[in-house]
C-alpha positions as CSV (number, residue, x, y, z in Angstrom):
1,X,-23.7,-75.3,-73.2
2,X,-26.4,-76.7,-75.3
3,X,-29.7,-75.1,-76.5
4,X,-32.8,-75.9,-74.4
5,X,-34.8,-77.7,-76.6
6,X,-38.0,-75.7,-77.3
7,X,-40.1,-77.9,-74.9
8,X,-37.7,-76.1,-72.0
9,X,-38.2,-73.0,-73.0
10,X,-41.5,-72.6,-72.7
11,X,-41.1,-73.1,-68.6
12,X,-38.0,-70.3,-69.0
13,X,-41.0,-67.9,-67.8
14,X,-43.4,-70.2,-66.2
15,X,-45.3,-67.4,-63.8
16,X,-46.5,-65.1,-67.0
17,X,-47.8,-68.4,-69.0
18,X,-49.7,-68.8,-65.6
19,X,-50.8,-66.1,-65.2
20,X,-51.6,-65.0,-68.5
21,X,-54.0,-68.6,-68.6
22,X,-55.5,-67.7,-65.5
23,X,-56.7,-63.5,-66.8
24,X,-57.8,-65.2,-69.9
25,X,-59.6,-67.1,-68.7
26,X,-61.4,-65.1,-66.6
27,X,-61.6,-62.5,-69.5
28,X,-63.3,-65.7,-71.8
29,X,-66.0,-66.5,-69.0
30,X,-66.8,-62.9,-68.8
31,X,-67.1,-61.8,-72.6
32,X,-68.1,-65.1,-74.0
33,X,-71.5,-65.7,-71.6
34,X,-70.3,-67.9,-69.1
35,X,-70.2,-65.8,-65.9
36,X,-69.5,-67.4,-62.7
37,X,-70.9,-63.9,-60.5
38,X,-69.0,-63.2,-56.7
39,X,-70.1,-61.0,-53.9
40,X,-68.8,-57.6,-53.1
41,X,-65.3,-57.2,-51.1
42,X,-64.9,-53.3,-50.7
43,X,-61.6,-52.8,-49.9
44,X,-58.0,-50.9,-51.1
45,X,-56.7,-51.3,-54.4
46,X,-53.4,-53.4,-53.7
47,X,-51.0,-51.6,-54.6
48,X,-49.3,-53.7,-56.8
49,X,-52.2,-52.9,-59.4
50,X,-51.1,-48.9,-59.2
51,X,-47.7,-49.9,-60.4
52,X,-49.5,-51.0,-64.2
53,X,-50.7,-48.5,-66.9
54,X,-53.7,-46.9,-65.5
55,X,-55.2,-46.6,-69.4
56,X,-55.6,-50.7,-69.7
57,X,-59.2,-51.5,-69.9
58,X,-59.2,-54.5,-67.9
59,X,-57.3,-55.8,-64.8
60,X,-57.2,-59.0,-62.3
61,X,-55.4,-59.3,-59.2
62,X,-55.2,-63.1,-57.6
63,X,-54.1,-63.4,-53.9
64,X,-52.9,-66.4,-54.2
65,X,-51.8,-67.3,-50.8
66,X,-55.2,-66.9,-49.6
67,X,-56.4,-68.6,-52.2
68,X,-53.7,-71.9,-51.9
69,X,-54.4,-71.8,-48.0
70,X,-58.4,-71.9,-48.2
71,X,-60.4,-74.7,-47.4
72,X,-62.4,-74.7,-50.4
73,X,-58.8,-75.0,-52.1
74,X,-57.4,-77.9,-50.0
75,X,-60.9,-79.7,-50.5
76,X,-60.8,-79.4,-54.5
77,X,-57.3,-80.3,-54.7
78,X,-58.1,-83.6,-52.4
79,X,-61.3,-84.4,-55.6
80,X,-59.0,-83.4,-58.1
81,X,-56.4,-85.9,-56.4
82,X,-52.2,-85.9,-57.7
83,X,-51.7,-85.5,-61.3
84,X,-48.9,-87.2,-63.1
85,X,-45.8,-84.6,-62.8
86,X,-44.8,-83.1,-66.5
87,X,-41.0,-83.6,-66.4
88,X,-40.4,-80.6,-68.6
89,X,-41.7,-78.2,-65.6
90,X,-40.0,-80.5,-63.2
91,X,-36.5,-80.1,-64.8
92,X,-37.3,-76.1,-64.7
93,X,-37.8,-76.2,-60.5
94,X,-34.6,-78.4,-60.5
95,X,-32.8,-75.4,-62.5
96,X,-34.5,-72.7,-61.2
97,X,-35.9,-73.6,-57.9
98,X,-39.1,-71.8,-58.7
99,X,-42.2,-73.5,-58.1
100,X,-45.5,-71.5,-59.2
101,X,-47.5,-73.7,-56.8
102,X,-45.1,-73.1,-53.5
103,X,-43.7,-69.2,-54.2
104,X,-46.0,-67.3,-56.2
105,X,-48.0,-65.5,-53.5
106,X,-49.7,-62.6,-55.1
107,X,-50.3,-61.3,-58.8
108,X,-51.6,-58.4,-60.8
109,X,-52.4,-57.7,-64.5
110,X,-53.5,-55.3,-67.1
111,X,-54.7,-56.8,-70.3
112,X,-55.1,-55.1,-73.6
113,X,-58.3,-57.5,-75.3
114,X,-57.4,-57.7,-79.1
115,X,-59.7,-59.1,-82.0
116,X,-56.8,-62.3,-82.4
117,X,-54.7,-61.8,-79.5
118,X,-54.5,-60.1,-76.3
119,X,-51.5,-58.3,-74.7
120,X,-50.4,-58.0,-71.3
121,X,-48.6,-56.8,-68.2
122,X,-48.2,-58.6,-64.9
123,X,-46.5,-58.0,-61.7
124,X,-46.1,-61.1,-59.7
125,X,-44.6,-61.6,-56.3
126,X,-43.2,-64.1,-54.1
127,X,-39.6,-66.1,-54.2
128,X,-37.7,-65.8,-56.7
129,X,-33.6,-67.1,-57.0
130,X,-32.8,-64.7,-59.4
131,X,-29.4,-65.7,-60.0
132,X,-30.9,-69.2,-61.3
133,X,-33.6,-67.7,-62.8
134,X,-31.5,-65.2,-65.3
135,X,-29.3,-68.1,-65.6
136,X,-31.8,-70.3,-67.4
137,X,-33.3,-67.2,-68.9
138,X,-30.2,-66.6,-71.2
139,X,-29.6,-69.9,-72.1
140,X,-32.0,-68.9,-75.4
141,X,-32.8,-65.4,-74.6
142,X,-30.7,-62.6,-74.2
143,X,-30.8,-59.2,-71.8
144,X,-31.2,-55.8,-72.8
145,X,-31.2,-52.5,-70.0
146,X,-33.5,-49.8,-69.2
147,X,-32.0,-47.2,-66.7
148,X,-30.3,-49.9,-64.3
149,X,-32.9,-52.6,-64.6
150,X,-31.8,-55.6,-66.9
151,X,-34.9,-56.5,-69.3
152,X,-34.7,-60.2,-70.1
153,X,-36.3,-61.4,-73.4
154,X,-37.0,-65.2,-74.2
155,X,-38.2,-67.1,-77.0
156,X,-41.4,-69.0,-76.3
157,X,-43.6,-71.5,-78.6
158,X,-46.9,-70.9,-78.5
159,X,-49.9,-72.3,-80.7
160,X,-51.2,-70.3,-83.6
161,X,-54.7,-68.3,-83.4
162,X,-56.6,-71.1,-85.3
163,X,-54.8,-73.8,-83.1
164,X,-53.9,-75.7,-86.4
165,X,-49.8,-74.7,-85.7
166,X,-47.6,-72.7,-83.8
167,X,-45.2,-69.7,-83.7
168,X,-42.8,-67.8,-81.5
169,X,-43.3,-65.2,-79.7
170,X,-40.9,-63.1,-77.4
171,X,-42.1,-63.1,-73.7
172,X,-40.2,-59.9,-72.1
173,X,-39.2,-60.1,-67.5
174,X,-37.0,-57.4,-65.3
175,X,-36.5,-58.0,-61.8
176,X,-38.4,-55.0,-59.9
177,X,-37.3,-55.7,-56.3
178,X,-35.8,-59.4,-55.0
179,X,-39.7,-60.5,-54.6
180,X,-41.3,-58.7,-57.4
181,X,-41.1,-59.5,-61.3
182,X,-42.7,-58.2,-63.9
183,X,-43.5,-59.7,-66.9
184,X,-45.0,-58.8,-70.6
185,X,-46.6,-60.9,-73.5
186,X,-47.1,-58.2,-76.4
187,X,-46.2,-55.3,-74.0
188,X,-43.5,-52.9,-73.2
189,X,-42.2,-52.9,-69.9
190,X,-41.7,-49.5,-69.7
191,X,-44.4,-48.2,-68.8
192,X,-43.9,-50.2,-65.2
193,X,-40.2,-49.7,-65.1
194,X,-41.0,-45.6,-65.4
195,X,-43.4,-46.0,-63.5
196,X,-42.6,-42.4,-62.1
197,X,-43.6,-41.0,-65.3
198,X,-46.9,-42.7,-65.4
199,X,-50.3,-40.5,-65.9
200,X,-52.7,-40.7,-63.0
201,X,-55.1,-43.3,-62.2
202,X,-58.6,-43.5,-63.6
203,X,-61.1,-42.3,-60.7
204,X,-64.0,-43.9,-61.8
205,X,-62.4,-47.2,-62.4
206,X,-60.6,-47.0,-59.1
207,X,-64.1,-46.3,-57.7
208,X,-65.6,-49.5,-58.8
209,X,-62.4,-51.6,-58.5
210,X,-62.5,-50.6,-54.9
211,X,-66.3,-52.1,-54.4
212,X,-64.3,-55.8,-54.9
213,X,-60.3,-55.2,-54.2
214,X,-61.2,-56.8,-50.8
215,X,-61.9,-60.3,-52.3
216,X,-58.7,-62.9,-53.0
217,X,-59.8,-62.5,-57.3
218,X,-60.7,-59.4,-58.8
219,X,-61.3,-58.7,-62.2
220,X,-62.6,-54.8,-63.1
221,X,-62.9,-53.6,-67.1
222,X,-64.1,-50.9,-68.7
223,X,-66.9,-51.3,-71.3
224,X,-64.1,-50.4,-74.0
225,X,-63.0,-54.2,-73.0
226,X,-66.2,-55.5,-74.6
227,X,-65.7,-56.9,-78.1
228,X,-66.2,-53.9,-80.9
229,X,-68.3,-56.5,-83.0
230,X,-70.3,-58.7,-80.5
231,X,-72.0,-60.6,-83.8
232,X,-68.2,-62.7,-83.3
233,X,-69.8,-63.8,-80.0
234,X,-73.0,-65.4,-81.9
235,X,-75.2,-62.1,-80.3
236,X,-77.5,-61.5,-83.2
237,X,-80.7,-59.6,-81.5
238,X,-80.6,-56.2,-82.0
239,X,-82.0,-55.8,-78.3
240,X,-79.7,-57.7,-76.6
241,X,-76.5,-56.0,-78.0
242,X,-78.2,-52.4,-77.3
243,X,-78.3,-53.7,-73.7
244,X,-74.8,-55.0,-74.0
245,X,-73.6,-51.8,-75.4
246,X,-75.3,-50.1,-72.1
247,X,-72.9,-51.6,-69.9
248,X,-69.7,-49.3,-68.6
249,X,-68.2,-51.6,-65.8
250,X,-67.8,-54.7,-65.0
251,X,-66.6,-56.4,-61.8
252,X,-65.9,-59.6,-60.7
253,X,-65.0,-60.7,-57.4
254,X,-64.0,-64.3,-56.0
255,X,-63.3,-65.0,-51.9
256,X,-63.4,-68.3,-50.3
257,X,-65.2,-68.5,-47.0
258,X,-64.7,-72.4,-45.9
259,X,-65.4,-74.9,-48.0
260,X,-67.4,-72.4,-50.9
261,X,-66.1,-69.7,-52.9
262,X,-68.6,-67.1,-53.0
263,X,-68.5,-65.9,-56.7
264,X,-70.2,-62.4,-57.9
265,X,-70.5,-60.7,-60.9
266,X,-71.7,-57.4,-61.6
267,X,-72.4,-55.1,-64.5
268,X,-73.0,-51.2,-64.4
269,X,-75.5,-50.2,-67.1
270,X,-75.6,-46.3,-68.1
271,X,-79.2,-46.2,-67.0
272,X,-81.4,-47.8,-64.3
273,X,-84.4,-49.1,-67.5
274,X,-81.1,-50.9,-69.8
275,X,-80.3,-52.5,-65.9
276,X,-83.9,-53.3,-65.3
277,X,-83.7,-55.0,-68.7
278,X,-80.2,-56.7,-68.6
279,X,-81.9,-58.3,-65.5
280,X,-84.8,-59.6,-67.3
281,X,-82.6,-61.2,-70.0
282,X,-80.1,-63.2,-67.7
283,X,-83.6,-64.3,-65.6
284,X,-84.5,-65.6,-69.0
285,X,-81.4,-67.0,-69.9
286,X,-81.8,-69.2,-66.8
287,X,-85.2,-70.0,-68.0
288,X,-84.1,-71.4,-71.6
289,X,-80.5,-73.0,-69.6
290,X,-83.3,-74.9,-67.3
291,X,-85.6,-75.9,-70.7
292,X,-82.4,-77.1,-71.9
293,X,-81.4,-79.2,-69.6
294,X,-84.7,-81.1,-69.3
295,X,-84.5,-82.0,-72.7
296,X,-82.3,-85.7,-72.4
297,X,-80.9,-85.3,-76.1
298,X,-78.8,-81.9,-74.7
299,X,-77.6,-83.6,-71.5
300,X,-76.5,-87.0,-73.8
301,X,-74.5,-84.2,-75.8
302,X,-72.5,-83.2,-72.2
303,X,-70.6,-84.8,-70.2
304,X,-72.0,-85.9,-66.9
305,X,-70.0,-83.6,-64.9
306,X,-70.6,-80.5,-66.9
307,X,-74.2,-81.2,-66.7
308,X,-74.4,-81.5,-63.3
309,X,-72.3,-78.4,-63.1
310,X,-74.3,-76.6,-65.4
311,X,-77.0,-77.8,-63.4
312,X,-76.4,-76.8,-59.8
313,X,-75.4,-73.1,-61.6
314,X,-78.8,-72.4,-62.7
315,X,-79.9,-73.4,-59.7
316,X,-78.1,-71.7,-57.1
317,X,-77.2,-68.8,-59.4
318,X,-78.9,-65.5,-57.7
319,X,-79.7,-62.7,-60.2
320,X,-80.6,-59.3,-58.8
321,X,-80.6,-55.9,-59.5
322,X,-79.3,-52.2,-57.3
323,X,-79.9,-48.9,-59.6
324,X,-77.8,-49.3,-62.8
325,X,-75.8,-52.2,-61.3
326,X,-77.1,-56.1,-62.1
327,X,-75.5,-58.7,-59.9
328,X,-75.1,-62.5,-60.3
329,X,-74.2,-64.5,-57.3
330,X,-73.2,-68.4,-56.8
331,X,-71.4,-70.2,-54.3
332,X,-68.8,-72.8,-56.1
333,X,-68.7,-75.4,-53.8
334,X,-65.7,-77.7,-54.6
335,X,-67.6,-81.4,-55.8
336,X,-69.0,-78.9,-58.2
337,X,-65.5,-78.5,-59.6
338,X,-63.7,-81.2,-58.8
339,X,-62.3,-83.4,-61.7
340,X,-60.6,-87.2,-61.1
341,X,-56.5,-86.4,-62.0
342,X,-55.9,-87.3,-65.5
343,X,-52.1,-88.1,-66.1
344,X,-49.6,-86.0,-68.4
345,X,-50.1,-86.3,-71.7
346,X,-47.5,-88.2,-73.6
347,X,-45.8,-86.2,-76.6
348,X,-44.8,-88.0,-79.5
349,X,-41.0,-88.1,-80.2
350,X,-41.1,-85.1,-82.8
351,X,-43.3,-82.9,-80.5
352,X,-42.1,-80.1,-78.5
């Protein structure tokens, strides 16, 4: 049998490249100043979360199935309208039969934030033809064991830090249960596979990730998560990055409710006067974003969608304050999202 060529390969574990895009970029908005805040969902932890190392300092869930049945989903999708189909991740449902978009119904991670790279854990479940899947797995990786549980590990191209080439990396899966896989990118499995062995959960994290588990997207972190240097995030006021360094938790929480999804972020300062003050810099953060936008020469700089976007944000954006905890809240309604479909992207010849 012939080698998949290395544009294949990189479908071999489609769900952790998915899911692995979507905690990123939920940990980018949140560390890099682009928050789009929820509202509080108390609920249980799902118990797909308790299955990953307790000690990571951030974790998402996605219900995804709530998510892909929502309104507000349905209504972006028909602004966003059919994009082209990429044959390379067509060719991997025809081998497979795995379709992110049909089976994937629920997903959890722990991510481990690094200075040039991040690493990760992920449970995801929904349906799964393992036979197929291994099948295609082994065509360029191979299979090592654990106890009982085979531990599949594939080659996969990814581009370098600086974005100027790329490298490979070896993405690790194991079959937990016939609907339940889980997947690493710069992680051990073990610690999920032993899962018996594994320490107790954090109380105080469980605490706050139980004031938004009830929402469809969660993301909790602990202020370890926060970049050790924040001068790398262009902070360079003294005052600011004491008020950053106040914060211990951070939530965020996403649920849609009709044709919105009501966003909320929070942030749990160690004192009620660093809160009182994180408050007064996001108010004037809106302030400058609003200055900024009046000015035509920024907006000439954007494009139209973003600044509308950008726009309807600072607007509707609610910023308010309980005890230690500041809040942020939006509803994302979906023209503010949608995009018109923009077709594959051809690769040259040469290009994997």
């Amino acid at each position: 049998m012939s080698s998949p060529t290395p544009s294949r390969r990189k479908f071999v574990v489609i769900p952790i490249i998915i899911l692995l895009i979507l905690g990123g970029a939920i940990y980018y908005v949140f560390f890099r100043g682009h928050a789009k805040p929820t509202g509080p969902a108390p609920g249980p932890v799902p118990n797909i979360i308790e299955l990953l190392p307790p000690e990571a300092p951030v974790f998402a869930f996605f219900d995804i199935t709530t998510l892909r049945n929502s309104q507000f989903s349905a209504e972006l999708s028909s602004l966003a309208g059919t994009p082209a189909s990429d044959p390379d991740y067509a060719e991997f449902v025809r081998q497979t039969g795995f379709d992110y978009e049909r089976d994937l119904d629920r997903a959890a991670l722990a991510i481990w934030p690094g200075p040039s790279a991040s690493t990760a854990l992920a449970i995801a479940e929904g349906r799964f033809d393992r036979e197929k899947i291994t099948q295609y797995a082994l065509r360029s990786g191979r299979v090592t064991k654990n106890k009982d549980i085979d531990i599949y590990e594939v080659p996969v191209t990814a581009p370098t830090q600086d974005g100027r080439g790329k490298t490979t990396k070896m993405i690790s899966f194991a079959f937990l249960a016939p609907d339940r896989v889980v997947l690493a990118d710069g992680a051990s499995l073990d610690p999920v596979i032993d899962h018996s062995n594994a320490k107790s959960s954090d109380a105080a994290l469980r605490t706050r990730m139980g004031r938004v588990a009830g929402a469809a997207l969660f993301v909790t972190a602990r202020s370890n998560a926060l970049p050790q240097d924040l001068s790398t995030l262009g902070i360079k006021s003294g005052q600011i990055e004491r008020i950053l360094r106040s914060i211990q938790y951070l939530n965020l929480a996403g649920r849609p409710a009709g044709g919105q999804l009501k966003v909320e972020a929070e942030a749990e300062c160690n004192s009620v006067a660093n809160a009182l003050q994180l408050a007064t810099v996001l108010d004037g953060l809106r302030w400058i974003g609003n200055a900024a936008l009046a000015d035509p020469r920024n907006r000439r700089q954007m494009h139209p969608q973003e600044a509308a976007l950008l726009d309807s944000l600072l607007r509707l954006v609610e910023v308010s304050r309980d005890g230690k905890v500041v809040r942020l809240r939006v509803n994302l309604m979906p023209a503010m999202l949608g995009t018109p479909a923009k077709p594959a992207r051809q690769k040259s010849p040469n290009q994997p």
